[in-house]
C-alpha positions, 0 to 999 in steps of 0.5 A: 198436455191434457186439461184437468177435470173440474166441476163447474163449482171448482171452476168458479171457486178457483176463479174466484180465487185467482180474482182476488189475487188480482184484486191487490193490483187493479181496485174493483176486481173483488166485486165482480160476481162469478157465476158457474161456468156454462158448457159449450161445444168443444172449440178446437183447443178443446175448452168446452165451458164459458163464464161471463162475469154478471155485473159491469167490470171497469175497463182494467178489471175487465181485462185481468178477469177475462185474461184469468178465464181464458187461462183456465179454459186453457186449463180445466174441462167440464166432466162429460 
């Protein structure tokens, strides 16, 4: 299955989306702050971007939000 072509502002508008979804289970996730996403060299799986979350999460918010980042890495590419 081929990823899907996103810029980095739809990258961050739908991760942002996808914490607010989990923010009705784990309580602080609405603060976090997402930053565009950064490109880097394709790994194996094909993921050519990265976002790290710019303030401290608690330990299970960090957990859901990392989980939704990796899933979308696995979804969405940056354009060339």
């Amino acid at each position: 299955m081929g990823k899907t072509v996103r810029t980095a502002e739809q990258i961050r508008d739908e991760l942002q989306n996808r914490v607010a979804k989990i923010a009705a289970d784990v309580p602080g996730a609405l603060r976090v702050r997402i930053p565009l996403p950064e490109r880097c060299p394709p790994d194996a799986s094909g993921r050519n971007w990265n976002i790290v979350p710019l303030n401290d999460l608690g330990a299970n918010c960090a957990h859901h939000v990392q989980k939704a980042i990796e899933d979308m890495r696995t979804e969405f590419v940056l354009p060339d």
